[in-house]
KEZAMAR-379618 format. One record per residue (C-alpha): residue number from 1; residue in three letters; x, y, z. Coordinates in pm, whole numbers, always signed. Each point is the difference from the previous one (the first is absolute). Layout:
! KEZAMAR-379618
> NUM, ALA, X, Y, Z
...
***
This chain:
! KEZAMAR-379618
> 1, UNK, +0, +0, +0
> 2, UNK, +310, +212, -92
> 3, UNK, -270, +331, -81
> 4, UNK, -179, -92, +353
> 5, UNK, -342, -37, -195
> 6, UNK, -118, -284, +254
> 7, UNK, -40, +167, +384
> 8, UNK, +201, -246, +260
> 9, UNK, -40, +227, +277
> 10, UNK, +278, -120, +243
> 11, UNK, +149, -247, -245
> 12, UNK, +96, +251, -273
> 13, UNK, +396, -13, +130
> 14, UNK, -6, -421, -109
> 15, UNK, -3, +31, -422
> 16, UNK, +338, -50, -103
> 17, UNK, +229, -314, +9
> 18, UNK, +337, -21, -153
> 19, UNK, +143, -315, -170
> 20, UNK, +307, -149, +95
> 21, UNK, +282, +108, -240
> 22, UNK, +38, -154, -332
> 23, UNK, +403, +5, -149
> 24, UNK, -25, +170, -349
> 25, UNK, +284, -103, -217
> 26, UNK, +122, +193, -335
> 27, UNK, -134, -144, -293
> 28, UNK, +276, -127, -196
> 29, UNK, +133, +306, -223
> 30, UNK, +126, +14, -303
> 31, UNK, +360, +116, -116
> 32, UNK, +12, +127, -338
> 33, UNK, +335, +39, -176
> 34, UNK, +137, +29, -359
> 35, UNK, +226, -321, -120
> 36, UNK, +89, +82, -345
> 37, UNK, +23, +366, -142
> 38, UNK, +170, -55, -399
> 39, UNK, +101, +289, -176
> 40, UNK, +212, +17, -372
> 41, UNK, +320, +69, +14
> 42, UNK, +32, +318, -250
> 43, UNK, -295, +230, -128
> 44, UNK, -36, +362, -111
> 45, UNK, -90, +307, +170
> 46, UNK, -358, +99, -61
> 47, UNK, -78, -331, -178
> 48, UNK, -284, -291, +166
> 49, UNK, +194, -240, +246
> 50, UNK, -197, -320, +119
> 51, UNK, +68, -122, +384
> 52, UNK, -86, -358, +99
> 53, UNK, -44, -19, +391
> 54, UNK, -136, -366, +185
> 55, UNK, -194, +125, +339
> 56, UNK, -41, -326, +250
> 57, UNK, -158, +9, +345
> 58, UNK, +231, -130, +263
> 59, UNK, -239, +11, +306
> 60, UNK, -194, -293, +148
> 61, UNK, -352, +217, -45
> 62, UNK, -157, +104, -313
> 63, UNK, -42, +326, -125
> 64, UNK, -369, +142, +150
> 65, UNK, +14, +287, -276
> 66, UNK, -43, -33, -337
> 67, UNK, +193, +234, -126
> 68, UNK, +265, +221, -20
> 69, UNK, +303, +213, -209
> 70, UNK, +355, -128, -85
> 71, UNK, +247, +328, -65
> 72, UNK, +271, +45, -270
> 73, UNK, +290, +190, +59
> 74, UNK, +338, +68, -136
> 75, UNK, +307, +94, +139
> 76, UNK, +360, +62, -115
> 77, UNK, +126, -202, +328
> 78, UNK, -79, -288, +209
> 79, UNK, -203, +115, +256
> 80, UNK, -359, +130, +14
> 81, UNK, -101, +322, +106
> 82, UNK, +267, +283, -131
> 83, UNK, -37, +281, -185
> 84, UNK, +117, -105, -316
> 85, UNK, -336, -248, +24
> 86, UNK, -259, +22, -280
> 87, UNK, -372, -157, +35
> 88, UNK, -67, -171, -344
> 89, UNK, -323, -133, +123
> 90, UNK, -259, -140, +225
> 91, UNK, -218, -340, -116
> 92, UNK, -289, -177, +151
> 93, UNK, +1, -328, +139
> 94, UNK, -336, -120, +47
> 95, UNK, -55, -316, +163
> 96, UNK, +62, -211, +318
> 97, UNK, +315, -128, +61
> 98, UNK, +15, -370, +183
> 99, UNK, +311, -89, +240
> 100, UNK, +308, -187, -213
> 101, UNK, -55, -366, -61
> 102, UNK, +240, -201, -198
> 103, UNK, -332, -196, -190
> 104, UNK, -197, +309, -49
> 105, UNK, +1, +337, -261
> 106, UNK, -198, +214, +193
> 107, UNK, +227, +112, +241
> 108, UNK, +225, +242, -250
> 109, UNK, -121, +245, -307
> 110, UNK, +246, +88, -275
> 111, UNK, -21, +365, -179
> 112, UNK, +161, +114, -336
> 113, UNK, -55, +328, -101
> 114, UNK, +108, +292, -216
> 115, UNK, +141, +314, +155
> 116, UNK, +130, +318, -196
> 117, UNK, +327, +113, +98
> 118, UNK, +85, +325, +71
> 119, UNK, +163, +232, -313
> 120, UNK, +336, +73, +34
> 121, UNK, +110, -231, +288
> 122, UNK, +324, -208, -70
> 123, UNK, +209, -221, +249
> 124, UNK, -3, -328, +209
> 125, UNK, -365, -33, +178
> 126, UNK, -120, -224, +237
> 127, UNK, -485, -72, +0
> 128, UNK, -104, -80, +328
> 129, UNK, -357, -115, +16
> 130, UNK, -158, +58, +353
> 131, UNK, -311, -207, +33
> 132, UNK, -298, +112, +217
> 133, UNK, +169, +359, -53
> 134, UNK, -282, +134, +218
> 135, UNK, -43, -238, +286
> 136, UNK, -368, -133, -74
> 137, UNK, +102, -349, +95
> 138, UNK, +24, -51, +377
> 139, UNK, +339, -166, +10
> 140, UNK, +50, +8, +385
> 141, UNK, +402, +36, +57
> 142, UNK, +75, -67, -343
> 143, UNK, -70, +324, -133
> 144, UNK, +368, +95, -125
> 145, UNK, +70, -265, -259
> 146, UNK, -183, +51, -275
> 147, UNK, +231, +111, -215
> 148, UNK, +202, -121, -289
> 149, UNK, +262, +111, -227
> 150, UNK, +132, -143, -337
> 151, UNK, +321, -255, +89
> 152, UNK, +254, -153, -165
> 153, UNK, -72, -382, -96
> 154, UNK, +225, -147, +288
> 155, UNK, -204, +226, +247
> 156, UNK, +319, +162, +132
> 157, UNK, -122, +345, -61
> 158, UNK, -196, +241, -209
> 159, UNK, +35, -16, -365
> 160, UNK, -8, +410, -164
> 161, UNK, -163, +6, -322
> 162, UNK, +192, +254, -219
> 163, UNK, -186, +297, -117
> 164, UNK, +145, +102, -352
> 165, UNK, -112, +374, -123
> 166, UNK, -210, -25, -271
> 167, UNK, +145, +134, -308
> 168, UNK, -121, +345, -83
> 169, UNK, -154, +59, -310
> 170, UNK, +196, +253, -279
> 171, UNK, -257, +155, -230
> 172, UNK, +147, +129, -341
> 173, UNK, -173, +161, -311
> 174, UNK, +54, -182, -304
> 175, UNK, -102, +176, -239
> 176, UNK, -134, +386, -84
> 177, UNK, -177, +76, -349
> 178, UNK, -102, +378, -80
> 179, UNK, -50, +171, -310
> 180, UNK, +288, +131, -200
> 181, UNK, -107, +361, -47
> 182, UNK, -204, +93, +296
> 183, UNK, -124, +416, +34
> 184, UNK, +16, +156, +286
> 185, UNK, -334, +96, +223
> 186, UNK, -165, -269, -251
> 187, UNK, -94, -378, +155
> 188, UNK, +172, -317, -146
> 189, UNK, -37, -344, +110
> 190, UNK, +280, -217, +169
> 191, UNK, +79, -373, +93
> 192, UNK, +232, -154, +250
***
């Protein structure tokens, strides 16, 4: 009678019981990370470059949300969060991610996808794809792994993918046709 619609006269002070207590564990979270980030080795500045990157959870818990944003970015050394770092890009993951299991699929997602580079950017640079970039997925303590950066094949270290500068155009005229006798103050017609 939590509103006291029912009178009880003396017994009004008798409504409430508590249970005894009840242990409430953490569901099992998730941990997601990125395995694989593949980049080429060589491309031009201000030309399409396609990344490859493998995202697997590594929790004992499934993911509870469906879905969230995996972010680009490129950076001329090995370590994420300088000033020389460029955003390419942000993609969508949509879709639950299941805890790894050696006999099942469902527990990684694998993303390839075109990026434009910057014009005018040349050098050695390292794409580091941070999964979960905004921290949807409830990850517990596992928050600060979710990144990934392009290595060399015998893992011992990031691989830089060389950033050639494009070669500029040269624009020449090859050819000009006018009249032979031309008047002055009157119009003539010319080609080029």
């Amino acid at each position: 009678d939590v509103y006291g619609s029912v009178f009880e006269d003396d017994f009004e002070g008798d409504n409430t019981r508590v249970s005894d207590a009840v242990l409430i564990q953490l569901t099992p979270p998730p941990d997601l990370r990125v395995d694989v980030v593949e980049a080429p080795n060589e491309e031009f500045s201000g030309t399409p470059i396609t990344l490859s990157w493998t995202v697997r959870n590594h929790g004992e818990g499934p993911t509870a949300e469906a879905s969230w944003y995996d972010r680009v970015i490129m950076s001329e050394d090995a370590v994420l969060g300088g000033a020389d770092d460029r955003r390419l890009g942000d993609v969508l993951h949509a879709g639950r991610l299941s805890p790894s299991d050696p006999d099942s699929t469902d527990d990684s997602y694998s993303v390839t996808h075109t990026f434009n580079l910057p014009i005018g950017v040349v050098g050695n640079f390292h794409f580091f794809v941070i999964t979960d970039v905004a921290n949807h997925v409830y990850e517990h303590g596992s928050e600060n792994n979710n990144t990934g950066v392009d290595m060399l094949t015998d893992g011992t270290g990031p691989e830089p993918t060389t950033i050639l500068l494009t070669p500029p155009p040269d624009l020449e005229v090859y050819s000009v046709s006018v009249p032979g006798n031309v008047e002055a103050g009157h119009v003539y017609n010319a080609t080029w």
